[in-house]
N, C-alpha and C positions, 0 to 999 in steps of 0.2 A: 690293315687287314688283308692288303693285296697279298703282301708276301709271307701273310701266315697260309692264305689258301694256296699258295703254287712257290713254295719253293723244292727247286730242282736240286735232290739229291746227289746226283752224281754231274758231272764235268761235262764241258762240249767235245769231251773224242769220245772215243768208241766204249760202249758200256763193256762193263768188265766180265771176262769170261766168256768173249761170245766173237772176239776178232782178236785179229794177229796183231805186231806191232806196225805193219805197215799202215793198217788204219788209225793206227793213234797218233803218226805222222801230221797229218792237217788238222788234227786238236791241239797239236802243242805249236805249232804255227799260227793257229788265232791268237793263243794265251801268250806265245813271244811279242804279237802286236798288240796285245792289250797293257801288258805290261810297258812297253815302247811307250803307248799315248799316256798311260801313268803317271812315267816317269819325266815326263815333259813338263816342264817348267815354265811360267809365263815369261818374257822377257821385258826389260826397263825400257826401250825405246815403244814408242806408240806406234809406228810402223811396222815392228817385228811384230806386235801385238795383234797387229789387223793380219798382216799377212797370217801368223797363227790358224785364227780363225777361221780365215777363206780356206788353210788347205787342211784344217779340220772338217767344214764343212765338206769339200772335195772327197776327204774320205768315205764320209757316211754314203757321199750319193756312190763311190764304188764297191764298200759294202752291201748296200743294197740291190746294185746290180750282183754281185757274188751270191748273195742270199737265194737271190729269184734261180738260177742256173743250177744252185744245190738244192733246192726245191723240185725242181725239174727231172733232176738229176735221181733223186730220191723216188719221186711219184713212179720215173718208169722203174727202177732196180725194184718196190713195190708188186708192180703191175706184171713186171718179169717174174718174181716168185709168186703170182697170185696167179699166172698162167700157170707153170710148174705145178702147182698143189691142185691144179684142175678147176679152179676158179671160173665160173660162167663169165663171159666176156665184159655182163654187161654189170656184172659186181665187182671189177678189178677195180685195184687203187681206193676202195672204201675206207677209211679211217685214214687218208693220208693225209690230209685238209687238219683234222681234230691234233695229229702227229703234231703238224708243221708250227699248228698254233701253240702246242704244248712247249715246244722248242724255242721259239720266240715270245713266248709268257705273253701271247693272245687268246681273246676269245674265241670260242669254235668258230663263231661265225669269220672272225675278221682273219681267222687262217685260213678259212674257203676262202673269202676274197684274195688273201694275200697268193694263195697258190691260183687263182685263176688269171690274175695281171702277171704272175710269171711265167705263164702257158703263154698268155698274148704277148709280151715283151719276148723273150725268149724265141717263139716259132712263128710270127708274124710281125712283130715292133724293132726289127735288129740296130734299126736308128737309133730310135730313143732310147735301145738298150745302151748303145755304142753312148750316148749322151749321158746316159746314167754313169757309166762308167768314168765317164770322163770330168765330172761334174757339171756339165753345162746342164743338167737337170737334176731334179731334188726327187725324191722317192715319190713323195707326196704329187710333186704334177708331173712324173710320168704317168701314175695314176688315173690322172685326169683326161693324160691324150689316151688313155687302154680304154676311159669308162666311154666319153666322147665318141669312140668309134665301134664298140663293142656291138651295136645292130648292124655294122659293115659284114660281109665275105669278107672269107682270108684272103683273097687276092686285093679286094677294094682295100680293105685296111693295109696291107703290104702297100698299096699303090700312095694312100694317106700321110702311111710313114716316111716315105720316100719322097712324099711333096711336101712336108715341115722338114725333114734334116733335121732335128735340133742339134743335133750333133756337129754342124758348119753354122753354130751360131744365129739361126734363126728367132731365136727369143730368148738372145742375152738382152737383160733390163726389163722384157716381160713378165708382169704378175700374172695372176692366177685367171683374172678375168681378159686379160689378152691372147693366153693360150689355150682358154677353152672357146672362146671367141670363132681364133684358128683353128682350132679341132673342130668345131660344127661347121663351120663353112665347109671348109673340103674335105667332110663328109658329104655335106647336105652338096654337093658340084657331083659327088660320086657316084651317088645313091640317093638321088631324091626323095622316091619313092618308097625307100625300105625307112626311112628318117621321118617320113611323114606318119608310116603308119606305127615308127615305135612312140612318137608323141601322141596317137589317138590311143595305143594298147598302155598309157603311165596313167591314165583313169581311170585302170583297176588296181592299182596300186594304192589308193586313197587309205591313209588311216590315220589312227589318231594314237600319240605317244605318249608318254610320260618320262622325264626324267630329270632326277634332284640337282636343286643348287644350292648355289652355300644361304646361310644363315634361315634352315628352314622355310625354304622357297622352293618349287620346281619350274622345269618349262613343261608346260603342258603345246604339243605341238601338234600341228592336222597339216599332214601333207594330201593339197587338194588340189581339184583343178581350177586353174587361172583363173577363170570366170566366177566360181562358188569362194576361193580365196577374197576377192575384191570385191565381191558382195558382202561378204560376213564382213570384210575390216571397214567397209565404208558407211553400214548399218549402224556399226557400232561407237565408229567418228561421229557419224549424226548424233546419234543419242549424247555422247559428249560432249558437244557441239552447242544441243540442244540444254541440257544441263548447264552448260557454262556462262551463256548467254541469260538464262532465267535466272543468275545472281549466284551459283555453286561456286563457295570457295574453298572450302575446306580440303576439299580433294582434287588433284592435277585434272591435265585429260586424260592421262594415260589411267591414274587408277579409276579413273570413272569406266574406261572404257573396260577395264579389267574384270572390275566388280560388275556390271551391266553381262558379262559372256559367263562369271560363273551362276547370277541369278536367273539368265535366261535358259541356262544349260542346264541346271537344279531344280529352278523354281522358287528358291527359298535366296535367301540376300544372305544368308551365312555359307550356302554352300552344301550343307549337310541336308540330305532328303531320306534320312531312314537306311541310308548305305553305312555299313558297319564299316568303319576306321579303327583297325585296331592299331593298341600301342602295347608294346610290353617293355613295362616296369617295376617296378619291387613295391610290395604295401607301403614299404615308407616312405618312399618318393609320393605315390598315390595320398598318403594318408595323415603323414610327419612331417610333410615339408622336408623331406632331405634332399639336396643336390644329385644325387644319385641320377644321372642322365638318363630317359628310356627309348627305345628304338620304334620307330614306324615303319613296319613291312612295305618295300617297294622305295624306302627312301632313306633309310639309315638311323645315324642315333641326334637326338635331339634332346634340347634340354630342358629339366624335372621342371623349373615355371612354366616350360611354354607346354608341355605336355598337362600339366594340372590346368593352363589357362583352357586349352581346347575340350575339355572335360568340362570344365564352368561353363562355357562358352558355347556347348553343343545342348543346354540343358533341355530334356525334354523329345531329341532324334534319336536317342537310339544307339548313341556310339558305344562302342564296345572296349575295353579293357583289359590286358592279359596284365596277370600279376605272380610275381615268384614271393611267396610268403614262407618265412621261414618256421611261423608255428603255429599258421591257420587262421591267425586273429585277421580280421579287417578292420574295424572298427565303422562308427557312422561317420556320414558323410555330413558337410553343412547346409549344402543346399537341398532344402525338402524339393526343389525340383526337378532335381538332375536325376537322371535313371541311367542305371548302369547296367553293362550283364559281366559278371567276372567271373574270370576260368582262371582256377588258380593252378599254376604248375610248379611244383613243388624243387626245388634242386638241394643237391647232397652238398652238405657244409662244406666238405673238406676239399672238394673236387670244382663245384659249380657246375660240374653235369646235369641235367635236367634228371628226373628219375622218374623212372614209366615201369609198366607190367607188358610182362611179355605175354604175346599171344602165338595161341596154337594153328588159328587162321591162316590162310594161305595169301591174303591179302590183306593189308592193315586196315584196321579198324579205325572211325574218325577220331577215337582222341589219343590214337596213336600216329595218326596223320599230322595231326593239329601239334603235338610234341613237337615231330621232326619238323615241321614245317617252324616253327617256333624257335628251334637250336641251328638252323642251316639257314635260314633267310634268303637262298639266295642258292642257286643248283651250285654244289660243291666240289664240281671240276674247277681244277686249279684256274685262274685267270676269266670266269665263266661268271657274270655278273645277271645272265638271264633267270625269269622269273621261277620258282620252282611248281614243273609240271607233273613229273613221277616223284612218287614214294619207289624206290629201289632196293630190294633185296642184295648189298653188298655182295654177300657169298650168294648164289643164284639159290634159288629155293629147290630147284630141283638137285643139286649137289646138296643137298642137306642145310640150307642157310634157313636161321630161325627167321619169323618174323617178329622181330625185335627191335627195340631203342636202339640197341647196339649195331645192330646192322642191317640198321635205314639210313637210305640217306635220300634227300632229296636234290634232282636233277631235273633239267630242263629234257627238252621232247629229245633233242638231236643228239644231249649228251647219253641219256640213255641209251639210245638206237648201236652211237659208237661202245659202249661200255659191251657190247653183246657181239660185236666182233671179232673172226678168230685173232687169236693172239692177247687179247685184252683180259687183264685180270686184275681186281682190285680187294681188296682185305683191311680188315681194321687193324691199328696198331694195341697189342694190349693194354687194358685200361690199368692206369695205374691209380695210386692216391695221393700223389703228391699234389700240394695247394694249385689253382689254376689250371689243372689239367684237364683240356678239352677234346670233343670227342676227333680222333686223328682215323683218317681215311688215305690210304698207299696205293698209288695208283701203275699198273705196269704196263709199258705199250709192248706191240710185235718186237721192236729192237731191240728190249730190252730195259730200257730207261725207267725209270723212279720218279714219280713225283708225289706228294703229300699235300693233303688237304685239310685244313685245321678249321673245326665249327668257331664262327664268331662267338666273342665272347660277347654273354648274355650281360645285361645290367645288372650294376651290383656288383658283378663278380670280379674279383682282383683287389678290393680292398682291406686292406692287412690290420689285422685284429692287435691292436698297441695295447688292453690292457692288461696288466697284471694277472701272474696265472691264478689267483688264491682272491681276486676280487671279487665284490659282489656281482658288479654289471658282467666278469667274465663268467662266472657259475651261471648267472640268468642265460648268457647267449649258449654259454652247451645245454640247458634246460631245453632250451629252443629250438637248437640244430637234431635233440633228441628226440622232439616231439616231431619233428619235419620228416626225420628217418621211421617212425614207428607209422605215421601215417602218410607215408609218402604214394600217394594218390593220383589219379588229376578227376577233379568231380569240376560240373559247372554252376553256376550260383547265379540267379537273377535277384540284384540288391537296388529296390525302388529306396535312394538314401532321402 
């Protein structure tokens, strides 16, 4: 799914049309060394083999030093034509972070980060730059010595870099916890007191996360402080503790302790307190038992048992259901006690596009919200996996953009903010009817550049119709797709089965 939302159109030189040939120079310079590591072949001896790899690895960390300085490099030529165009001082270089991310197929976010370690590497870390370059540091814990001293002055931190050297071998053989070890200490020799107070100001930092892991699991995480951390995990050792000793075998400690924090956090021992979980499925997975996988907003696609299990399983709270019906039918359900609410969203046979009524409104309406939110899962800037917070007007509303299925899309806060930058313009690709074709978003930055955004594909869709054109079951299913196009709606339904 990554590389349907953010594949990059055009080359790493210069977008076309817009520079001479002197700037396509250091793009066919990378692509001569990409081709070079290509063409590299492992060797038969096990020494050539190691050697390999160390001055493999050698490259990356001088790559990533080159990366940070063309970051750099780019943010002021930016900042230089954003003065030019009379750009207020304190909005130059806007959307150059969103750029940088776009170019290195990251999140908006981890392009801010990635460009602000190359501000501190670059005009204050020239050691560990020099380290990077040279392999004696890896991208990853240069990182750590920029984040480590990032509550430093520029002078302090210049003073920091200059008492590790990594660069004269100071932590060759050191991991990750020996060099951030190093980086607190002489900070904390430097600036005591500027150290002391960024660890009283990281307890407003406190939150609580969420994020998927395999086999329909996530890590639910709380970043807290020291003292509320080691209460809550020792509360809930106890209670495991206590459990285990009164004769519990059935379950570890670990899942006692687990199930113990989502009952005490809910209330209820399943988890579920009346908070709507939806999934979106197709009636026949919901209804026929078919394999058909369906997806959980905020955690991806999951499969047709475990999704009917948590349906059986929630009987009674309240969980909620999205289903794509191809001709309206649901049918009943088995358990008289499960209580459902199901919103049915209708998609076009040929295509698997969702299908909606446009509105004349100036701001979408909820079951035009609920659509898009429904077809994008997930804000639609390429490599952008944040939750989605605007409903966005593609073509801006004020140029005449409808508001419509067709051109909404939903975006996170920060991607919007960048999408309204001068320079930024984005457009939908024409909708076509060929089988599979999902809704396609073109995204264009200040430089130039091309990137494409492709709606995940919904459940259900992509499986290829084998039978016969002249059969019965084939005549029933275009009966079907006929009835889905005549009444192609989205209405909501409370079904007590």
């Amino acid at each position: 799914m990554a590389e349907n939302r953010g594949t990059q159109l055009m080359g790493s030189g210069a977008p076309s049309g817009g520079a001479g040939p002197e700037a396509a120079v250091p793009g066919v310079r990378v692509h001569e060394l990409i081709d070079a590591v290509k063409s590299l072949r492992p060797g038969s001896d096990r020494a050539e083999l190691i050697d390999q790899l160390r001055a493999l690895e050698d490259l990356k960390s001088a790559i990533a030093g080159a990366q940070a300085r063309i970051a750099i490099a780019f943010d002021a030529a930016q900042r230089s034509a954003d003065a030019a165009a009379g750009v207020p001082a304190d909005e130059r270089g806007r959307g150059v972070a969103a750029q940088v991310a776009l170019a290195r197929r990251e999140s908006p976010a981890k392009g801010s980060r990635l460009l602000g370690i190359a501000k501190a590497l670059v005009t204050e870390m020239p050691r560990t730059l020099a380290a990077l370059d040279t392999g004696q540091l890896n991208e990853w814990r240069a990182t750590l010595l920029v984040r480590e001293t990032a509550c430093l002055s520029a002078e302090d931190r210049c003073a920091v870099d200059e008492e590790l050297a990594a660069d004269t071998g100071t932590f060759d053989g050191a991991g990750d916890k020996a060099i951030l070890a190093a980086a607190r200490a002489a900070a904390y020799r430097r600036d005591p007191r500027t150290v002391t107070e960024r660890a009283s100001h990281a307890a407003t930092e406190r939150h609580v996360s969420l994020r998927p892991a395999p086999d329909t699991m996530t890590y639910l995480t709380a970043l807290l402080p020291v003292a509320h951390g080691v209460a809550v995990h020792a509360a809930l050792s106890r209670h495991a503790d206590t459990l285990r000793n009164a004769g519990e075998e059935t379950r570890t400690r670990g899942q006692i302790m687990a199930d113990a924090l989502v009952e005490r956090t809910t209330g209820t021992p399943s988890g579920i307190s009346g908070v709507e979980v939806q999934l979106v499925m197709t009636d026949r997975t919901l209804f026929q038992g078919d394999a058909e996988p369906a997806r959980l907003p905020g955690y991806g696609i999951v499969p047709a048992g475990w999704a009917r299990k948590l349906l059986n399983d929630s009987s009674g709270h309240g969980t909620s259901a999205q289903g794509q019906s191809e001709d309206g039918q649901t049918g009943p359900g088995q358990n008289h006690d499960l209580k459902l609410w199901l919103r049915r969203l209708y998609t076009a046979p040929a295509t698997g596009e969702l299908v909606g009524v446009d509105s004349r409104a100036r701001l979408f309406p909820a079951g035009l919200r609920r659509f898009i939110q429904a077809r994008d899962d997930t804000c639609r800037t390429p490599y952008c996996d944040a939750p989605i917070r605007h409903i966005d007007h593609i073509i801006p509303w004020h140029h005449d953009g409808t508001t419509s299925l067709a051109n909404g899309a939903g975006l996170c806060e920060a991607c919007n903010h960048t999408k309204e930058l001068p320079g930024w313009t984005a457009q939908t690709r024409p909708a076509t009817t060929s089988p599979g074709t999902r809704h396609v978003l073109d995204i264009r930055t200040p430089t130039g550049h091309h990137y494409q955004s492709t709606a995940p594909p919904l459940p259900g869709i992509g499986i290829q119709d084998t039978d016969p054109p002249h059969s019965g079951r084939h005549r029933r299913r275009l009966r079907h797709q006929a009835k889905a196009l005549k009444y192609a709606h989205v209405t909501e339904l409370r079904a007590v089965a």
